[in-house]
N, CA, C and O atoms as CSV, one atom per row, in Angstrom:
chain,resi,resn,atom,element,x,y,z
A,1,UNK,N,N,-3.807,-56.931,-13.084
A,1,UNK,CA,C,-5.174,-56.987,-13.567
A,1,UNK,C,C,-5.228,-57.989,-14.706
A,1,UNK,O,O,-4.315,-58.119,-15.522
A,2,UNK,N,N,-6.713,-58.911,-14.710
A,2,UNK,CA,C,-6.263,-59.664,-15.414
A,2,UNK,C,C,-6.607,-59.147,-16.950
A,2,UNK,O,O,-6.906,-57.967,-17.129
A,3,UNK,N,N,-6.547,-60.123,-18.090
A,3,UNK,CA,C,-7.278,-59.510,-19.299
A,3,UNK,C,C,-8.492,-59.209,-19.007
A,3,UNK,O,O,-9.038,-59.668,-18.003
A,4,UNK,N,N,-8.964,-58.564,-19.670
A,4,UNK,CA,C,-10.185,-57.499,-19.987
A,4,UNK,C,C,-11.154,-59.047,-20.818
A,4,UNK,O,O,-10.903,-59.461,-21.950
A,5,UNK,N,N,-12.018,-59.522,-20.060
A,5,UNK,CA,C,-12.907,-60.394,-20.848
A,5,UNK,C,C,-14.147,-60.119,-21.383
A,5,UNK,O,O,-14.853,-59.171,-21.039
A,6,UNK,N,N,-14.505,-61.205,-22.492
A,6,UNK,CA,C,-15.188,-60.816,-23.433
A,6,UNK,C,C,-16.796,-60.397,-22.900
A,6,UNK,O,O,-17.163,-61.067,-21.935
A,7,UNK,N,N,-17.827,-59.342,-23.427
A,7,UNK,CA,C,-18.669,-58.677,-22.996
A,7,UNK,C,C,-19.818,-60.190,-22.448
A,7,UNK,O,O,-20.496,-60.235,-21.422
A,8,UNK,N,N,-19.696,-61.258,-23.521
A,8,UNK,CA,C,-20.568,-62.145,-23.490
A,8,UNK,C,C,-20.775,-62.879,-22.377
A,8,UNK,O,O,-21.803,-63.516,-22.145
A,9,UNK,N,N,-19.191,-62.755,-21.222
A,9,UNK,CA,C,-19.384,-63.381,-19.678
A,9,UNK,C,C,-19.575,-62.469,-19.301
A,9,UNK,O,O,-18.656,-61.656,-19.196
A,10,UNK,N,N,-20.883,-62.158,-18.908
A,10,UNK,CA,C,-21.460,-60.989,-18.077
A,10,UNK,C,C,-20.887,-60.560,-16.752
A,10,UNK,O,O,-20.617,-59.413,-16.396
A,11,UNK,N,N,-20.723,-61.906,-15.956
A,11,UNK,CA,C,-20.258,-62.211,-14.546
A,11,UNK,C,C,-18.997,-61.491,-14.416
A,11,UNK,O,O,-18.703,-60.584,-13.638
A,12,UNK,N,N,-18.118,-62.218,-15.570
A,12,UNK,CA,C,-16.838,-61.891,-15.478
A,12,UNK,C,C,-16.715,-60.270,-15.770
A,12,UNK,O,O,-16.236,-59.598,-14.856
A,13,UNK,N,N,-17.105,-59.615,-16.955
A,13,UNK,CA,C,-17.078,-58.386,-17.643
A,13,UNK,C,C,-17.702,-57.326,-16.764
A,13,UNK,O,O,-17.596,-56.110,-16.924
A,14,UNK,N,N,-18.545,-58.126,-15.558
A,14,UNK,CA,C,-18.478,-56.936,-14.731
A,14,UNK,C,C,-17.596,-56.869,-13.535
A,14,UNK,O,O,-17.460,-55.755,-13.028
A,15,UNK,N,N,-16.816,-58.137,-12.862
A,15,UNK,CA,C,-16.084,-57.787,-11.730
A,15,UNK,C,C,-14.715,-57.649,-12.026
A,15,UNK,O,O,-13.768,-57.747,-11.245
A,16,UNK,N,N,-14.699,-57.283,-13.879
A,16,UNK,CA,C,-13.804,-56.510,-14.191
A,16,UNK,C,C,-13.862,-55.050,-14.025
A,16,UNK,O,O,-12.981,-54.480,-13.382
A,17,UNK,N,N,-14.807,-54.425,-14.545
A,17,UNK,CA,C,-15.041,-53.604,-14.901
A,17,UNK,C,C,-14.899,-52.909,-13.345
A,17,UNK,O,O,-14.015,-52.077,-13.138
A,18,UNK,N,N,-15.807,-53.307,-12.317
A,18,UNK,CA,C,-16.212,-53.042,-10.505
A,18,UNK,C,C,-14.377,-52.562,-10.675
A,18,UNK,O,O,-13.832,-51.483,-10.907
A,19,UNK,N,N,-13.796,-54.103,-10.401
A,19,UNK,CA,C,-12.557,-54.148,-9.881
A,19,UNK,C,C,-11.245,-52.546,-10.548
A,19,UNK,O,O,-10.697,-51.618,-9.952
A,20,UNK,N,N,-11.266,-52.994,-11.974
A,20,UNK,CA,C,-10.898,-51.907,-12.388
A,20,UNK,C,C,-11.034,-50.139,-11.396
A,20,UNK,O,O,-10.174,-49.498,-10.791
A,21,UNK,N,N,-12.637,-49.853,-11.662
A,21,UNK,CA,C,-13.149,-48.983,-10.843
A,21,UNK,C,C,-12.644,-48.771,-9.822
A,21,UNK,O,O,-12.112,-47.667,-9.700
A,22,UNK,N,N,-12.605,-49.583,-8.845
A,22,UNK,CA,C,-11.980,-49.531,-7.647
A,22,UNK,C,C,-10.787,-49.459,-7.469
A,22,UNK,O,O,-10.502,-48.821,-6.455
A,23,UNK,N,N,-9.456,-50.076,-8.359
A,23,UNK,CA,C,-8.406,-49.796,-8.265
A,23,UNK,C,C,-7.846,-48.659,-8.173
A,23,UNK,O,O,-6.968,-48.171,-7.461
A,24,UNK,N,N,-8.830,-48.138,-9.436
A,24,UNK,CA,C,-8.395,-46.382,-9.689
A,24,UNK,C,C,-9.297,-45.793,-8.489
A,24,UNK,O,O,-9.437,-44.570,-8.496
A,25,UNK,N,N,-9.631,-46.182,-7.942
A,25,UNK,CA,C,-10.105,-45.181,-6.599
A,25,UNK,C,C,-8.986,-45.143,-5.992
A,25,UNK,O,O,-8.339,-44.103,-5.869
A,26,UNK,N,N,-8.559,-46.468,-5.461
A,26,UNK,CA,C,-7.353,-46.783,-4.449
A,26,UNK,C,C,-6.213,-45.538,-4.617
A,26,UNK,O,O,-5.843,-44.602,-3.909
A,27,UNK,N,N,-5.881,-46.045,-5.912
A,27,UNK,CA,C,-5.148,-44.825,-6.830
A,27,UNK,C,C,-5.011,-43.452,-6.474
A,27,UNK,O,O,-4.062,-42.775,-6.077
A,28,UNK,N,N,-7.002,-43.066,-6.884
A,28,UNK,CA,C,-6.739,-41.408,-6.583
A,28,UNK,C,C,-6.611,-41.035,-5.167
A,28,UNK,O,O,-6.290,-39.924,-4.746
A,29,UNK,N,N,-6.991,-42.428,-4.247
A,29,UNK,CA,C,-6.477,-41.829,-2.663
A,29,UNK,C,C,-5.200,-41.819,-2.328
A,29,UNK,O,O,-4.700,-41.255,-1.355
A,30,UNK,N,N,-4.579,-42.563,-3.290
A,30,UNK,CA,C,-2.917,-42.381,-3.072
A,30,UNK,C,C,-1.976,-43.104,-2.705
A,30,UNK,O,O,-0.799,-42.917,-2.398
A,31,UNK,N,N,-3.114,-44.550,-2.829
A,31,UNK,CA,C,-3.111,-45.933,-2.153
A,31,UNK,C,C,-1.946,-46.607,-3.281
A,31,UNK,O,O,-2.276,-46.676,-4.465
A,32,UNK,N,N,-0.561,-47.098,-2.837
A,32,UNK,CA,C,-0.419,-48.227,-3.618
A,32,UNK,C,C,-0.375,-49.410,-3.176
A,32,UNK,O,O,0.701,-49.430,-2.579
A,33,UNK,N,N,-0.865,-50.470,-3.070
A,33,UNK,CA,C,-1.057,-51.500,-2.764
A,33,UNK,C,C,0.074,-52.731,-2.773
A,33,UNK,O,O,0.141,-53.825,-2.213
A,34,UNK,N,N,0.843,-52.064,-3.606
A,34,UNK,CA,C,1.959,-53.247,-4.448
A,34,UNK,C,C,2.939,-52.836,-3.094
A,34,UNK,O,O,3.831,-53.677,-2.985
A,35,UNK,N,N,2.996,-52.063,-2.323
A,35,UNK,CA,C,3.860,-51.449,-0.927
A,35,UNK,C,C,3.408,-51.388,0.033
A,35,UNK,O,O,3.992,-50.698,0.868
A,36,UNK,N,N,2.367,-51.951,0.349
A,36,UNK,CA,C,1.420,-52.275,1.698
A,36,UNK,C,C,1.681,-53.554,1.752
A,36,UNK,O,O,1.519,-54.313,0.796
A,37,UNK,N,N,2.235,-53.994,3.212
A,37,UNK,CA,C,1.957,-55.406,3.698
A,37,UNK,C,C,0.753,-56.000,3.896
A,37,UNK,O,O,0.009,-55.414,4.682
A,38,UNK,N,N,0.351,-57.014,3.395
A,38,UNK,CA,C,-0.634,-58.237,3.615
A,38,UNK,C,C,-1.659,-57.284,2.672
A,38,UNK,O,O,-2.831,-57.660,2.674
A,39,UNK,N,N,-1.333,-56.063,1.850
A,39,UNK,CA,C,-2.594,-55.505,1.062
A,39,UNK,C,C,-3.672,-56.944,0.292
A,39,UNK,O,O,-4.856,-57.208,0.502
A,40,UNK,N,N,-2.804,-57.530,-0.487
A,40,UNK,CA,C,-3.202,-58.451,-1.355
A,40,UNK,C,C,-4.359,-59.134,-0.549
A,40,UNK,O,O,-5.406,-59.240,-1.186
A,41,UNK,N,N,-4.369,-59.630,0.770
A,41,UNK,CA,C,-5.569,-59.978,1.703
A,41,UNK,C,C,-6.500,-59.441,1.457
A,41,UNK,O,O,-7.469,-60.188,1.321
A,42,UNK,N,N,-6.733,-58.119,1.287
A,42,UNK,CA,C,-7.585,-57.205,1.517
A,42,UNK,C,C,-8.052,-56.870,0.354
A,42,UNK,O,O,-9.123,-56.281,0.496
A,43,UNK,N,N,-7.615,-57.017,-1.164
A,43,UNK,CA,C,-7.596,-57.296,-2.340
A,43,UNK,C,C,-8.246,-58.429,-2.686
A,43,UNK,O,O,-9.203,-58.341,-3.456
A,44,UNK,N,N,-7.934,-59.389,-2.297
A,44,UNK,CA,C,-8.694,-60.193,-2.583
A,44,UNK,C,C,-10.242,-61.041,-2.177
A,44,UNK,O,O,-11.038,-61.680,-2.866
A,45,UNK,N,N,-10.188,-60.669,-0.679
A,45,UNK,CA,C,-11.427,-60.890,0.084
A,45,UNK,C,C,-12.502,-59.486,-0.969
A,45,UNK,O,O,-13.701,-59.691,-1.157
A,46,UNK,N,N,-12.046,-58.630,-1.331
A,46,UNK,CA,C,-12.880,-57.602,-2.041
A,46,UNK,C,C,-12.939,-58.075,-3.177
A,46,UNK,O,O,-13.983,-57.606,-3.630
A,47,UNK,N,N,-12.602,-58.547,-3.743
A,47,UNK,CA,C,-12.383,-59.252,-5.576
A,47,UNK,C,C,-13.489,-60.774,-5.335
A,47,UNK,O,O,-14.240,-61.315,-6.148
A,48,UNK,N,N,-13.187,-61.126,-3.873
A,48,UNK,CA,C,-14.009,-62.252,-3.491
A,48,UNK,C,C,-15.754,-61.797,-3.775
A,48,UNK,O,O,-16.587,-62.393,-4.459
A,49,UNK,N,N,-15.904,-60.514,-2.963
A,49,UNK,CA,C,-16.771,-60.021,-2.865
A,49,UNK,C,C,-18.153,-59.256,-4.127
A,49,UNK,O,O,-19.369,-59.178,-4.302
A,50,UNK,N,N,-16.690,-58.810,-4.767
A,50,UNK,CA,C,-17.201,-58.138,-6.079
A,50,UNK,C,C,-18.054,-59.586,-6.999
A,50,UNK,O,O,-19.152,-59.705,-7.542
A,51,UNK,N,N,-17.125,-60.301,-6.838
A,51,UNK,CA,C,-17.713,-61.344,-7.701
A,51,UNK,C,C,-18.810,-62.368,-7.011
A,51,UNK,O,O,-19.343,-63.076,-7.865
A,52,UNK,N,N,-19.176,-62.562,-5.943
A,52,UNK,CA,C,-20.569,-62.865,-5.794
A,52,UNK,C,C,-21.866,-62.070,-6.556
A,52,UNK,O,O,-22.746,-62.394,-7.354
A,53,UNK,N,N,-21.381,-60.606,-5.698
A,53,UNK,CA,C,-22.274,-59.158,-6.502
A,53,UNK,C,C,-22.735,-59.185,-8.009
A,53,UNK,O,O,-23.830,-58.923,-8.507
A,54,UNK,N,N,-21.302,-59.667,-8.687
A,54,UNK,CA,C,-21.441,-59.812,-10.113
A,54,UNK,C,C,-22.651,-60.962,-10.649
A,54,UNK,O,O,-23.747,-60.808,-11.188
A,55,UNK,N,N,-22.003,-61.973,-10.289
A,55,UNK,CA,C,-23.108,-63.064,-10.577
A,55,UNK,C,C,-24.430,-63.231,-9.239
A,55,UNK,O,O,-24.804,-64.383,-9.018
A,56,UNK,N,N,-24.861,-62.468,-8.688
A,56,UNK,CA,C,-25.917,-61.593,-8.381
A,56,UNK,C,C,-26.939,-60.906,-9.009
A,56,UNK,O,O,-28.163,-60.973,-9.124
A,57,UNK,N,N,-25.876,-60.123,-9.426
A,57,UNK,CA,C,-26.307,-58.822,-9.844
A,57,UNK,C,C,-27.071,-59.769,-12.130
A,57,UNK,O,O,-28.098,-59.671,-12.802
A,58,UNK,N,N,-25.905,-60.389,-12.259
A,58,UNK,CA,C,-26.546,-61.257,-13.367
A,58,UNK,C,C,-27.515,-61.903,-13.007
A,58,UNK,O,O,-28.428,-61.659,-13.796
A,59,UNK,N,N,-27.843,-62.626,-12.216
A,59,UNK,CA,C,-29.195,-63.187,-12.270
A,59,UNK,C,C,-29.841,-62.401,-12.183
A,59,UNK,O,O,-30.704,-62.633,-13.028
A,60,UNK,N,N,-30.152,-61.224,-11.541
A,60,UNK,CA,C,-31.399,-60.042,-11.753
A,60,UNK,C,C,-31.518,-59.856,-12.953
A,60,UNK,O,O,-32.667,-59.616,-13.324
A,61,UNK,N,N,-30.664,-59.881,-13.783
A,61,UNK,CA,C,-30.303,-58.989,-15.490
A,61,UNK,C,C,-31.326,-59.991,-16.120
A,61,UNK,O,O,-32.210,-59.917,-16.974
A,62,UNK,N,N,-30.857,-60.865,-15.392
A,62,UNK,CA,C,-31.184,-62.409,-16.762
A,62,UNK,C,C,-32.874,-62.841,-16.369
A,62,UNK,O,O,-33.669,-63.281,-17.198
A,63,UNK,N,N,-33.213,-62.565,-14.735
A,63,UNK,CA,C,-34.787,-62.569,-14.573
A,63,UNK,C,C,-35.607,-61.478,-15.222
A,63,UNK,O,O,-36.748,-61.544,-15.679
A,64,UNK,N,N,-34.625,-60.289,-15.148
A,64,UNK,CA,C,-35.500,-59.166,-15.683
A,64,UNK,C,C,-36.027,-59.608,-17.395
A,64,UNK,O,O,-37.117,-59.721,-17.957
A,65,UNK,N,N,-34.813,-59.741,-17.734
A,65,UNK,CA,C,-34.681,-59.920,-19.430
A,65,UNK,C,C,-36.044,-60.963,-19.337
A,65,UNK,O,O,-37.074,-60.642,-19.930
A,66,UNK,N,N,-35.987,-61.925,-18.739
A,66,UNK,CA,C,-36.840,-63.073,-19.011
A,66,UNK,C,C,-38.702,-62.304,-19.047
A,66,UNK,O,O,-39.678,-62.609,-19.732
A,67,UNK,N,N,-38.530,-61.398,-18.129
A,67,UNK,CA,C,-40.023,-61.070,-17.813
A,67,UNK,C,C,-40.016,-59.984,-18.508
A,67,UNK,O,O,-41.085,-59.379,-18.580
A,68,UNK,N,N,-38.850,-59.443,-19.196
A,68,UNK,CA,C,-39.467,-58.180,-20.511
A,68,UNK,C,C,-39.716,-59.410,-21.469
A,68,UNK,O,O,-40.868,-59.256,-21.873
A,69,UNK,N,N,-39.164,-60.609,-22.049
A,69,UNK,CA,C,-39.674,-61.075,-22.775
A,69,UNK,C,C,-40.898,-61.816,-22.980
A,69,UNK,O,O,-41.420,-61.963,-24.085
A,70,UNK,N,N,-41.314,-62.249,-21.969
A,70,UNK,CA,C,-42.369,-62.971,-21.842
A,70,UNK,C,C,-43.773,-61.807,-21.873
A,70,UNK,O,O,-44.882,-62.242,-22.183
A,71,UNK,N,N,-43.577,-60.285,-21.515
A,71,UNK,CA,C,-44.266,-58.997,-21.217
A,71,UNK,C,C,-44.464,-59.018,-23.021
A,71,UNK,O,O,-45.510,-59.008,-23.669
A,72,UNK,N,N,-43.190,-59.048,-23.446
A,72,UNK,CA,C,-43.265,-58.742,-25.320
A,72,UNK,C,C,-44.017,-59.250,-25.344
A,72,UNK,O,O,-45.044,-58.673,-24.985
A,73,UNK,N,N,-44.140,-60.802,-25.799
A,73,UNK,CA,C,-44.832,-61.597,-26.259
A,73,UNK,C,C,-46.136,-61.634,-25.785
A,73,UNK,O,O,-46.873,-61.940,-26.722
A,74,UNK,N,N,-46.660,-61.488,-24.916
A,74,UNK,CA,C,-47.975,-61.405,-24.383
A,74,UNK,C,C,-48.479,-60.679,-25.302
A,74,UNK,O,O,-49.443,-61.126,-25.924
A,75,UNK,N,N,-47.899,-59.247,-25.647
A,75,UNK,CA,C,-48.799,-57.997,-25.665
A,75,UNK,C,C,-48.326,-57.793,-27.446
A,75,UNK,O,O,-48.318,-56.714,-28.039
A,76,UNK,N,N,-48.041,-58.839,-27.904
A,76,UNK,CA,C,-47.155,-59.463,-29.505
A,76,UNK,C,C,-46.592,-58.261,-30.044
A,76,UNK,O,O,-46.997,-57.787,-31.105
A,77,UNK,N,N,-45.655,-57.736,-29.345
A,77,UNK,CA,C,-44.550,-56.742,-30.199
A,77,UNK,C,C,-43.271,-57.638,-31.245
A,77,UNK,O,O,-42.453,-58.485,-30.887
A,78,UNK,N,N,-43.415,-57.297,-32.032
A,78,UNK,CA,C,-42.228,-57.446,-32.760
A,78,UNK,C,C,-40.684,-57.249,-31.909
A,78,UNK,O,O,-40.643,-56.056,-31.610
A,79,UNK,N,N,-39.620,-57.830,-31.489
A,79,UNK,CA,C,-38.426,-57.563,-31.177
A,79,UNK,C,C,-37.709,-56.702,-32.208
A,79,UNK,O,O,-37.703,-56.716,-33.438
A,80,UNK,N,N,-36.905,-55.692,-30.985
A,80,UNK,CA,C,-36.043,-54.104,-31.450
A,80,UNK,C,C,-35.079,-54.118,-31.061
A,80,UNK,O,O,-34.784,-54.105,-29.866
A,81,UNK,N,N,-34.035,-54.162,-32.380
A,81,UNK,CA,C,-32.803,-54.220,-32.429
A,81,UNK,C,C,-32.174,-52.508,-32.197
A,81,UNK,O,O,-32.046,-51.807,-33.201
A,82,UNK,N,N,-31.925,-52.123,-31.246
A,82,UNK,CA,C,-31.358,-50.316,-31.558
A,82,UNK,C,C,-29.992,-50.451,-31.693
A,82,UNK,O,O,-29.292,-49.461,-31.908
């Protein structure tokens, strides 16, 4: 697994996070992978996968964000830091 990257690459910080997730599934089924032939294939076409999803799944984040901000400003709220 690789390092754990920083929160600010969204893309990346989530098909860590997916991938992680999923490992430990593999895991609790009892799966080790490092002792399966050609596993790594199958590992990686899914790591392939995760990471389209990821930077996918970011552009929704980043359209949404755009149209709560533009929603703020219309309706002139002050921005909230929680």
């Amino acid at each position: 697994m690789p390092a754990k990257p920083d929160r600010a690459n969204l893309p990346e910080w989530l098909k860590y996070r997916i991938m992680s997730e999923l490992e430990q599934a593999i895991h609790r089924h009892g799966i080790d992978p490092m002792y399966i032939p050609y596993a790594h294939k199958a590992l990686k076409i899914l790591e392939e996968r995760v990471t389209q999803h990821a930077h996918a799944i970011t552009q929704d984040f980043e359209a949404a964000l755009q149209a709560l901000e533009t929603s703020r400003q219309e309706a002139g709220l002050k921005k909230t830091f929680l």
